[in-house]
BATITOR-64134 format. One record per atom (N, C-alpha, C, O): atom name; residue number from 0; residue in three letters; x, y, z. Coordinates in pm, 1 decimal, padded with zeros to 6 digits, m for minus. Last residue first. Layout:
BEGIN
  atom   nr  rest         X         Y         Z
    CA  NUM   ALA         X         Y         Z
...
This chain:
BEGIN
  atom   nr  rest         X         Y         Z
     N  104   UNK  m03476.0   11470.4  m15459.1
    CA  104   UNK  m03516.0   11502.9  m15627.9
     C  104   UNK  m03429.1   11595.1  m15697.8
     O  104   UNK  m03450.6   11622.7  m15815.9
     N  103   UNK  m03395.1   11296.9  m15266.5
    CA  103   UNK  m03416.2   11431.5  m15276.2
     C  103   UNK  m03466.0   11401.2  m15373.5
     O  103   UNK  m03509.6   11286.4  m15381.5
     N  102   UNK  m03601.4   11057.9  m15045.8
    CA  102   UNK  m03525.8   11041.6  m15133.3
     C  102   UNK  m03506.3   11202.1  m15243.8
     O  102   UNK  m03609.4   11226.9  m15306.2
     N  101   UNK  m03781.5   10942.1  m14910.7
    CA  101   UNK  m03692.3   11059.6  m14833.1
     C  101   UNK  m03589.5   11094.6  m14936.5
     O  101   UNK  m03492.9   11162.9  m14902.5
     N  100   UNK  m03966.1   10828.7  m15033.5
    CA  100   UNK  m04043.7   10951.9  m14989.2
     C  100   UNK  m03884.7   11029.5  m14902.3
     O  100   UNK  m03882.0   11140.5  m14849.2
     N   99   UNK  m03820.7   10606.4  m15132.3
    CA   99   UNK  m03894.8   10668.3  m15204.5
     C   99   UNK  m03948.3   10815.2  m15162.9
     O   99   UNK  m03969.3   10903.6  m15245.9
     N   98   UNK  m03786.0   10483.1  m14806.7
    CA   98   UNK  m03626.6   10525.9  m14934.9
     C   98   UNK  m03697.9   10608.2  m15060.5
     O   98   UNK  m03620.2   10694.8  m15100.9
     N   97   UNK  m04021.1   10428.1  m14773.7
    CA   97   UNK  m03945.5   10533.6  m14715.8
     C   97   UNK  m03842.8   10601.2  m14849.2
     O   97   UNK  m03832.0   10695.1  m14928.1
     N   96   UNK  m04049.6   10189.8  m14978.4
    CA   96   UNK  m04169.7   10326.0  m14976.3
     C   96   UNK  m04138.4   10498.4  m14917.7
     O   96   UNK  m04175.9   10609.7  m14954.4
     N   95   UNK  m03856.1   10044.2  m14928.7
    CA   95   UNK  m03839.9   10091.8  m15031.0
     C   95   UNK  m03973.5   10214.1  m15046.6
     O   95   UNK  m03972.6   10309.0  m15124.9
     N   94   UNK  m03978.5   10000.4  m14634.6
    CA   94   UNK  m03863.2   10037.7  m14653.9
     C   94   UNK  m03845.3   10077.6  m14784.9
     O   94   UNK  m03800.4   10191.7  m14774.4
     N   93   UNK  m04241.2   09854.7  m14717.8
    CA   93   UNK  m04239.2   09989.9  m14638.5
     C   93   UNK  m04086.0   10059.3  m14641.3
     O   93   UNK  m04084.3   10182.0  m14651.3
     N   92   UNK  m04110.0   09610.0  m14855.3
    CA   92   UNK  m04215.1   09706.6  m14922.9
     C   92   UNK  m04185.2   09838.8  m14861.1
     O   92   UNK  m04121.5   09925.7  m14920.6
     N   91   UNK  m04002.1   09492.5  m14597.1
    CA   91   UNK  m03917.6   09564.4  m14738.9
     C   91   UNK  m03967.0   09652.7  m14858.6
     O   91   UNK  m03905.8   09731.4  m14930.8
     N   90   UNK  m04231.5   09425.4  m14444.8
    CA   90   UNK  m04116.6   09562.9  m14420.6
     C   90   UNK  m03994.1   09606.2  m14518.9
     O   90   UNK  m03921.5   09705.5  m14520.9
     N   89   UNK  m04322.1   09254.7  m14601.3
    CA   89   UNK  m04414.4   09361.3  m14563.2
     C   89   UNK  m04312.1   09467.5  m14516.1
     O   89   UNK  m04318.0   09584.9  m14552.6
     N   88   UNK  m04155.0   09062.8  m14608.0
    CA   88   UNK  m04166.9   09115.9  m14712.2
     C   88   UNK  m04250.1   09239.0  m14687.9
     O   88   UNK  m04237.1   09329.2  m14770.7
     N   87   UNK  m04180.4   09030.1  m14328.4
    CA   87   UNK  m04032.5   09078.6  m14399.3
     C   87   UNK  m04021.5   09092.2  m14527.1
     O   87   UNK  m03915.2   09125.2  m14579.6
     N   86   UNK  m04378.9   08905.9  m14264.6
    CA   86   UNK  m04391.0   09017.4  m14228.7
     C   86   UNK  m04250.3   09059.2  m14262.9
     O   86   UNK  m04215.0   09152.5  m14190.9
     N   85   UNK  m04372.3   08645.3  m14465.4
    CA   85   UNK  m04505.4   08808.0  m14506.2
     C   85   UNK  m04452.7   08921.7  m14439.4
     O   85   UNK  m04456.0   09030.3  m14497.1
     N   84   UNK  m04202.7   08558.9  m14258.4
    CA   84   UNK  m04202.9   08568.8  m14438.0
     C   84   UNK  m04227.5   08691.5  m14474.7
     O   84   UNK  m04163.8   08793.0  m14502.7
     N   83   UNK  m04318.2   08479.1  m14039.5
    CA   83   UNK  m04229.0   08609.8  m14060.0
     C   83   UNK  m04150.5   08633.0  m14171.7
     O   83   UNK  m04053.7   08708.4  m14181.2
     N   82   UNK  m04587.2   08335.3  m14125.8
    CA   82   UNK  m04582.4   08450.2  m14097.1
     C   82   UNK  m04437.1   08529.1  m14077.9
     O   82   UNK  m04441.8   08649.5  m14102.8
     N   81   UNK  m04388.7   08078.5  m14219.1
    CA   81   UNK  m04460.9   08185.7  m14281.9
     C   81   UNK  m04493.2   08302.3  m14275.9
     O   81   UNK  m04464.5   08385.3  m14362.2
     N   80   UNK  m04261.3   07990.8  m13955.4
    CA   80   UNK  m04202.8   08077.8  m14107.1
     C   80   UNK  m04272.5   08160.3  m14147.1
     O   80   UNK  m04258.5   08282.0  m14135.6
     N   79   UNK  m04509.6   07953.1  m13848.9
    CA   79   UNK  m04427.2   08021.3  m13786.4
     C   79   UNK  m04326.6   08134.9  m13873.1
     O   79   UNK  m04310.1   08256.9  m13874.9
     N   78   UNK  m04571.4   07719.0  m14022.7
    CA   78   UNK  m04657.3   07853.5  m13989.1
     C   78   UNK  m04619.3   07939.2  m13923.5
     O   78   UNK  m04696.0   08035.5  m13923.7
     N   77   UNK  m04294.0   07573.1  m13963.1
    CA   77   UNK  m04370.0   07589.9  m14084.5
     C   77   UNK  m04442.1   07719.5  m14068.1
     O   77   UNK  m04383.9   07824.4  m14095.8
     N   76   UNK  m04363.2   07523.8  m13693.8
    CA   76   UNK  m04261.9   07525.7  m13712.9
     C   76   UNK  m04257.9   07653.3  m13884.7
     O   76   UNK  m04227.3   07772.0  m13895.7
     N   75   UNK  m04582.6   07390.7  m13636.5
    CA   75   UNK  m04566.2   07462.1  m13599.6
     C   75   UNK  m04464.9   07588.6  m13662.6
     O   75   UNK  m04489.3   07708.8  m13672.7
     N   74   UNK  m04517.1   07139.1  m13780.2
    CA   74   UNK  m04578.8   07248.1  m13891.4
     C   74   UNK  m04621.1   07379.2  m13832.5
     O   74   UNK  m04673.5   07468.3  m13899.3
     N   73   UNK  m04307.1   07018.5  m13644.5
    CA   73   UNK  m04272.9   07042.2  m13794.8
     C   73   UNK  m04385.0   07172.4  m13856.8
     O   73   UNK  m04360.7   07262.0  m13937.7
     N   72   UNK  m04487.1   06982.5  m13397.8
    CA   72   UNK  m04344.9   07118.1  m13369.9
     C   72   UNK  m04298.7   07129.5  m13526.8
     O   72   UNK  m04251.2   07239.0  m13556.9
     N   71   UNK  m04621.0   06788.0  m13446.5
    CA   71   UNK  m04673.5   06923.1  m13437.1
     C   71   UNK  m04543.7   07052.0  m13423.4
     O   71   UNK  m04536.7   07173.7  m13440.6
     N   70   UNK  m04443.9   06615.8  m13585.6
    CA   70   UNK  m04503.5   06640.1  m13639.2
     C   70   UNK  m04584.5   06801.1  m13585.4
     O   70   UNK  m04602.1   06899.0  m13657.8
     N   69   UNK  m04297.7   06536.5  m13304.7
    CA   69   UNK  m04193.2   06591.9  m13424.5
     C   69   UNK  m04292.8   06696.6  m13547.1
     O   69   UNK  m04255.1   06805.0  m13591.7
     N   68   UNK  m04550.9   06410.6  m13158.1
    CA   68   UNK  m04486.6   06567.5  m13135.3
     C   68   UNK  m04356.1   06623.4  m13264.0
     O   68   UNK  m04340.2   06741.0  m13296.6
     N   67   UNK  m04573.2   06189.1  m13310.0
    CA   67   UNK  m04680.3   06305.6  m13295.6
     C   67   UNK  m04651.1   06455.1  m13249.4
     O   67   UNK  m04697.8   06564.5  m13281.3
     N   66   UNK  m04358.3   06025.6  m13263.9
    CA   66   UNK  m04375.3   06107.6  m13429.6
     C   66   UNK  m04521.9   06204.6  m13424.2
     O   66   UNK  m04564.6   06274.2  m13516.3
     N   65   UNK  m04347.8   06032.4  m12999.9
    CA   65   UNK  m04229.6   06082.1  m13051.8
     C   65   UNK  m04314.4   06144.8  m13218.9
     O   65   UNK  m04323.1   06258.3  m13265.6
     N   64   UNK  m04580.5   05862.8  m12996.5
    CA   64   UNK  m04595.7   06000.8  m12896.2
     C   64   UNK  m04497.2   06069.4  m13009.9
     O   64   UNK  m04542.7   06144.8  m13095.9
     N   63   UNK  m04545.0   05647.4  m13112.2
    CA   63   UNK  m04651.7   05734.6  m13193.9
     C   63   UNK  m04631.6   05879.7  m13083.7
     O   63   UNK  m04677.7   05989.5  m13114.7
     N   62   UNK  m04307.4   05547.8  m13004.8
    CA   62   UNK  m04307.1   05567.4  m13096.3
     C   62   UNK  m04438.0   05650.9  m13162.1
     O   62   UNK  m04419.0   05716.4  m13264.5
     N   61   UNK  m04435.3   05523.7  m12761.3
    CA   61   UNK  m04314.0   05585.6  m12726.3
     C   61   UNK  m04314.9   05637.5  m12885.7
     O   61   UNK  m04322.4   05759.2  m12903.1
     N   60   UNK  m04669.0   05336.9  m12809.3
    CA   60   UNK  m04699.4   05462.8  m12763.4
     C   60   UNK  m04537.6   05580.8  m12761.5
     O   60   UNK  m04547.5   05703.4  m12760.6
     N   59   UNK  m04498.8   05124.2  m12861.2
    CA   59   UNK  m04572.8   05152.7  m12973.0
     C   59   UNK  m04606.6   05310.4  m12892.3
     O   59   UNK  m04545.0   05403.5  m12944.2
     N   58   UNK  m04377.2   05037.9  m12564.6
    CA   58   UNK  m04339.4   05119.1  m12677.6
     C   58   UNK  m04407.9   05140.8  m12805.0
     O   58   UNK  m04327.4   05203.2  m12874.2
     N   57   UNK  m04649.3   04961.0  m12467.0
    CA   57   UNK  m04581.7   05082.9  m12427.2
     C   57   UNK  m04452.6   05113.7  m12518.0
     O   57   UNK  m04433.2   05233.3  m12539.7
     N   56   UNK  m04700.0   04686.4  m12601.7
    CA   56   UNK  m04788.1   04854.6  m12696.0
     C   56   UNK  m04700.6   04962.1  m12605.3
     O   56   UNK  m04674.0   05063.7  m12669.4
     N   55   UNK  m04454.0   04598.1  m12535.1
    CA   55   UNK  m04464.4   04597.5  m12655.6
     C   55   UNK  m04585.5   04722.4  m12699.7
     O   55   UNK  m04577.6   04811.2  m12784.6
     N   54   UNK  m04358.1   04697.4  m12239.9
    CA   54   UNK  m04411.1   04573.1  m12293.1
     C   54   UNK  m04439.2   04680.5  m12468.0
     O   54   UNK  m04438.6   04802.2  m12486.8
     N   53   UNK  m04041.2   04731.3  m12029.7
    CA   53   UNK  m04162.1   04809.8  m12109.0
     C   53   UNK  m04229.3   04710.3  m12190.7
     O   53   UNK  m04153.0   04618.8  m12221.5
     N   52   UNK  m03844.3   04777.1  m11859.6
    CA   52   UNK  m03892.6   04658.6  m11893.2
     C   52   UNK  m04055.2   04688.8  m11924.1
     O   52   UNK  m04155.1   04670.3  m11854.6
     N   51   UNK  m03613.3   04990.6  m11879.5
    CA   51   UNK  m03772.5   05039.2  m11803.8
     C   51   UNK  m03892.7   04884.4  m11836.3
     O   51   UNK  m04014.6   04900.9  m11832.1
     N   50   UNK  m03440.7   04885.1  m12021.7
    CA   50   UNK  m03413.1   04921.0  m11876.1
     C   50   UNK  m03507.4   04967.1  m11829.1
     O   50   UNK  m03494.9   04995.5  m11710.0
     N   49   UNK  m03548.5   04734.5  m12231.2
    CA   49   UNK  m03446.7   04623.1  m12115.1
     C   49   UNK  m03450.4   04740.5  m12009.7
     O   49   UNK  m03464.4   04698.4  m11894.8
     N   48   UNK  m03676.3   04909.6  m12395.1
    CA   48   UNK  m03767.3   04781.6  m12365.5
     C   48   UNK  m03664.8   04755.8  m12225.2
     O   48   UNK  m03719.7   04760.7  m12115.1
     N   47   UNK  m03469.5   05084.5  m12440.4
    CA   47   UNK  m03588.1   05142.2  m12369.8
     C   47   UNK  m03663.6   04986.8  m12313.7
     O   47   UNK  m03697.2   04969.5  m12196.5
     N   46   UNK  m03316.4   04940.4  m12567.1
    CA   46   UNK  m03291.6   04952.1  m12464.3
     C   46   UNK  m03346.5   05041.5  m12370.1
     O   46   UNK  m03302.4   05073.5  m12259.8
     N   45   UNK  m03492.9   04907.4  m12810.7
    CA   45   UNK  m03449.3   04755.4  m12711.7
     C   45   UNK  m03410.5   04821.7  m12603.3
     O   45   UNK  m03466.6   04773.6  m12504.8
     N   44   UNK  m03502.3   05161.6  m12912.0
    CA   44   UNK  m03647.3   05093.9  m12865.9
     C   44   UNK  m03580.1   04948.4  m12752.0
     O   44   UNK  m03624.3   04912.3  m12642.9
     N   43   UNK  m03326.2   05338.5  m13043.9
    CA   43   UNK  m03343.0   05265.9  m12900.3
     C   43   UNK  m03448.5   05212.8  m12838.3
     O   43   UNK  m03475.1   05223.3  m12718.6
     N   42   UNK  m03389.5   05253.0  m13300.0
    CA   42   UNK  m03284.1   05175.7  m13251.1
     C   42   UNK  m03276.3   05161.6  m13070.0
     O   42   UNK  m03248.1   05068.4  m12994.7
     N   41   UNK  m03608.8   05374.2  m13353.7
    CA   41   UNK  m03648.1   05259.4  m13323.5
     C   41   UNK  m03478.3   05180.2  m13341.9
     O   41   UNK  m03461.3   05068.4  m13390.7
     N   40   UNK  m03489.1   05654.8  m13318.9
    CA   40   UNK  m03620.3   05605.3  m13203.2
     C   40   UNK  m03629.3   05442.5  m13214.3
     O   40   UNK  m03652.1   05376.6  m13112.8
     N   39   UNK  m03329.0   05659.6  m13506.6
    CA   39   UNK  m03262.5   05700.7  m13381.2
     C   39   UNK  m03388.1   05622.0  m13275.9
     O   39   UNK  m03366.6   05549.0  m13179.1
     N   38   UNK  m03487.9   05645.0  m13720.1
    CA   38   UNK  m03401.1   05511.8  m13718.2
     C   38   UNK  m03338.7   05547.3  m13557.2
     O   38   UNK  m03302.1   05449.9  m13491.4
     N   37   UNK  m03637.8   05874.3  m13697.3
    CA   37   UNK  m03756.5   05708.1  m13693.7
     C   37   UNK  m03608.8   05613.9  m13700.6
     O   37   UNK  m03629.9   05494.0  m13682.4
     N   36   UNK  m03444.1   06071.4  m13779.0
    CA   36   UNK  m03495.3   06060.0  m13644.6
     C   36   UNK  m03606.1   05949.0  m13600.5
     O   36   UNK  m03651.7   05941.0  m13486.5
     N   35   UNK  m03373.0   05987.6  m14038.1
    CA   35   UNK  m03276.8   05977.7  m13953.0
     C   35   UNK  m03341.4   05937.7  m13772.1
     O   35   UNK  m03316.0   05850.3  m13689.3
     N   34   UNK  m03611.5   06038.2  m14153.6
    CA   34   UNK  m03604.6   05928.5  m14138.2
     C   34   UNK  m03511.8   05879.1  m14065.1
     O   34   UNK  m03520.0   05765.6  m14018.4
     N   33   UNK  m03615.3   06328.8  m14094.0
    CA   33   UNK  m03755.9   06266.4  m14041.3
     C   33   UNK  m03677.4   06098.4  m14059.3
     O   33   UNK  m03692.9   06031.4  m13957.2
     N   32   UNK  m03370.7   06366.3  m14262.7
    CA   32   UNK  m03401.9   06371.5  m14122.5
     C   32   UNK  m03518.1   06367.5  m14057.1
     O   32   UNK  m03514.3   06412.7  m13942.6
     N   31   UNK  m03445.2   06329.1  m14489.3
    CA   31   UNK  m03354.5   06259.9  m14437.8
     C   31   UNK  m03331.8   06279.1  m14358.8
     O   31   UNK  m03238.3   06207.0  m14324.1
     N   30   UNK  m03628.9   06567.6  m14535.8
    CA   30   UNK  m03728.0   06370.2  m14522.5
     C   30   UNK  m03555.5   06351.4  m14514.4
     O   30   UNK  m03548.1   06407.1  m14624.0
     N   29   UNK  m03534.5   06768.2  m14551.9
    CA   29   UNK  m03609.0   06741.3  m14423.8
     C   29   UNK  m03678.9   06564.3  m14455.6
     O   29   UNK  m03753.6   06485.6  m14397.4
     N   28   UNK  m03344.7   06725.7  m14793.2
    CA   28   UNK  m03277.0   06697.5  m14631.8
     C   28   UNK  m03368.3   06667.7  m14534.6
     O   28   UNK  m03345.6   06585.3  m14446.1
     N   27   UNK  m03546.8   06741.6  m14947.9
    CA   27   UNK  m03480.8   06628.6  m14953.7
     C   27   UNK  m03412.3   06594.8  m14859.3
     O   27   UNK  m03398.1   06478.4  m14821.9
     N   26   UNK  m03626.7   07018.1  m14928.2
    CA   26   UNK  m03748.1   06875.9  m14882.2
     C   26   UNK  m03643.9   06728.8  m14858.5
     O   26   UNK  m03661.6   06638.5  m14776.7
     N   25   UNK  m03394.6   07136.7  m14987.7
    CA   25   UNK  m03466.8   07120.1  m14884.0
     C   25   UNK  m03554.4   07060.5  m14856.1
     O   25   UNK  m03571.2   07040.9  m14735.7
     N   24   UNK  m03407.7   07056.8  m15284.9
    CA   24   UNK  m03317.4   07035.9  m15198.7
     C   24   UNK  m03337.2   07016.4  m15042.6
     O   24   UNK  m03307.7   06914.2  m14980.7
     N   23   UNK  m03672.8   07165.1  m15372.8
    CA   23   UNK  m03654.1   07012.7  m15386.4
     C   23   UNK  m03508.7   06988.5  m15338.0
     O   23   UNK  m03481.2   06869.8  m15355.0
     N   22   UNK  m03626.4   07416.9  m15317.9
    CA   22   UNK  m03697.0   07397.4  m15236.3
     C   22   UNK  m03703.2   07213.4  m15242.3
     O   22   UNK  m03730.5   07143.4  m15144.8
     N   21   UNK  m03414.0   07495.6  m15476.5
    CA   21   UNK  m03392.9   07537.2  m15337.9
     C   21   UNK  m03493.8   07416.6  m15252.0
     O   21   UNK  m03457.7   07347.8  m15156.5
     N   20   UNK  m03522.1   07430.4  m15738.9
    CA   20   UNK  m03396.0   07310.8  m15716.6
     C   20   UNK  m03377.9   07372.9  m15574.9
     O   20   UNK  m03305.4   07293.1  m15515.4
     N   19   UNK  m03731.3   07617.3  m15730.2
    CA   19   UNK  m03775.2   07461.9  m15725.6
     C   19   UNK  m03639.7   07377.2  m15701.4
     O   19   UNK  m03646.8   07266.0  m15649.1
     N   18   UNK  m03533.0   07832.0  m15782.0
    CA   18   UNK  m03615.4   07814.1  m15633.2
     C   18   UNK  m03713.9   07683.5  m15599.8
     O   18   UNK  m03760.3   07651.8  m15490.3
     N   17   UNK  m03426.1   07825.8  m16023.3
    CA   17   UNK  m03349.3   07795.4  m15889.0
     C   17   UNK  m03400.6   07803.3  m15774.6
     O   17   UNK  m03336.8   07786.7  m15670.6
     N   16   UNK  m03637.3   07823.9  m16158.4
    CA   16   UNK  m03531.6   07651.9  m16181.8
     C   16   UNK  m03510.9   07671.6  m16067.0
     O   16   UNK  m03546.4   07589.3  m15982.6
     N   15   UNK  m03725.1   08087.4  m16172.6
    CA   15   UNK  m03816.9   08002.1  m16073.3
     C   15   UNK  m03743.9   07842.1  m16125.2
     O   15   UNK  m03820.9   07746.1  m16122.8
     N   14   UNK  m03412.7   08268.7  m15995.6
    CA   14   UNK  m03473.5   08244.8  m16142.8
     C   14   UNK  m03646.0   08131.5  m16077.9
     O   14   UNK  m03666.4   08111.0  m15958.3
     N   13   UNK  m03404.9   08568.7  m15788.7
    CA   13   UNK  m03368.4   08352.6  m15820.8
     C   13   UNK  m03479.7   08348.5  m15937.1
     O   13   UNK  m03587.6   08404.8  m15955.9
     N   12   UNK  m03242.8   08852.4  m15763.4
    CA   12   UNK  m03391.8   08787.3  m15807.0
     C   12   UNK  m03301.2   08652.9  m15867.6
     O   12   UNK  m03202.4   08635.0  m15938.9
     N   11   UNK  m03018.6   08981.7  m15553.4
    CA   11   UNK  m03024.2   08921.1  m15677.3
     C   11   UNK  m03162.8   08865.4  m15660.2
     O   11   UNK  m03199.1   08832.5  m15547.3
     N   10   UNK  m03077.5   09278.0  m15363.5
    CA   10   UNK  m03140.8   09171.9  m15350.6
     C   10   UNK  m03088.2   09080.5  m15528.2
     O   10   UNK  m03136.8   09137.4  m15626.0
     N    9   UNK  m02843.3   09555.2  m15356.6
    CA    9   UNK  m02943.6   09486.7  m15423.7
     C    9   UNK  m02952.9   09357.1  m15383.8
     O    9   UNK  m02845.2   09301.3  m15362.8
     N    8   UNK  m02760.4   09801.1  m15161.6
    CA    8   UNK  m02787.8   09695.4  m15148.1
     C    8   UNK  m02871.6   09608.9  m15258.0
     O    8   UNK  m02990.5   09600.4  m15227.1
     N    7   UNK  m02776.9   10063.7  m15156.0
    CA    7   UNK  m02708.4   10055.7  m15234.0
     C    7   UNK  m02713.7   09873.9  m15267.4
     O    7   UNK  m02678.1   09825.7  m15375.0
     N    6   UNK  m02951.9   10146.2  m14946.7
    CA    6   UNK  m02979.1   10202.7  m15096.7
     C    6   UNK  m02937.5   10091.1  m15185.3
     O    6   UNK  m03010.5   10031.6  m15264.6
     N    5   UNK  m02798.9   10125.9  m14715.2
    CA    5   UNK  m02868.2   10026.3  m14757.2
     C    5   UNK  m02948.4   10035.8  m14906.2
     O    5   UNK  m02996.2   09937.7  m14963.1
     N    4   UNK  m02607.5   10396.0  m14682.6
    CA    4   UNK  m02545.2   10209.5  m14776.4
     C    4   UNK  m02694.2   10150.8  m14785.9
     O    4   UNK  m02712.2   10119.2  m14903.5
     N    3   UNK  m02777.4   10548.1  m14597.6
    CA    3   UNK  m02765.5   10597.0  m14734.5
     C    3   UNK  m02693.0   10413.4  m14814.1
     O    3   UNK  m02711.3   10350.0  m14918.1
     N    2   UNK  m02799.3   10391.0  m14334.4
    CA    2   UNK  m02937.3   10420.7  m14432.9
     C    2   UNK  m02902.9   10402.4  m14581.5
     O    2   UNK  m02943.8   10319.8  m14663.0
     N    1   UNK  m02587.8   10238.1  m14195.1
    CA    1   UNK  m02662.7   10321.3  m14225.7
     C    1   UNK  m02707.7   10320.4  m14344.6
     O    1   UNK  m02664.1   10260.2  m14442.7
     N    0   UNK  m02664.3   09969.3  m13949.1
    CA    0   UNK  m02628.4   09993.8  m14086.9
     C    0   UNK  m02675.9   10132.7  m14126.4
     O    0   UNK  m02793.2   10160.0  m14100.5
């Protein structure tokens, strides 16, 4: 992209309604898919039980393994964001600092 267009680029600013109705949207899909993925695990629980003839705590372990790893890869996941949050607000700072210092007069 060149430079002189990215000037020209404005960011619209979200009101703070529309970033609580962003973020209570998105919570709302990620718990309908945390619950999507506990109905996928304990539907195949019978035919985990019939073809590896698995006893009752070995699937309890299938089920706490599964929601222990969804869980570390969710907030992995999470802190991961975060940091390349900061570091893309940190380079839009430095970019409007350039655009400031190359900017004629």
């Amino acid at each position: 992209m060149n430079p002189a267009a990215r000037e020209e680029i404005v960011m619209p600013e979200m009101s703070e309604k529309a970033k609580k109705s962003w973020v209570l949207a998105l919570a709302s899909v990620a718990s309908c898919m945390v619950a999507l993925d506990a109905l996928v695990v304990t539907t195949a629980l019978s035919a985990i039980r019939l073809e590896l003839d698995a006893s009752i705590e070995a699937l309890e372990w299938t089920v706490n393994a599964y929601n222990l790893s969804f869980a570390v890869l969710l907030i992995t996941g999470a802190a991961i964001g975060d940091r390349f949050r900061v570091l893309e607000s940190k380079a839009r700072r430095n970019d409007g600092v350039r655009v400031v210092e190359n900017h004629p007069l």
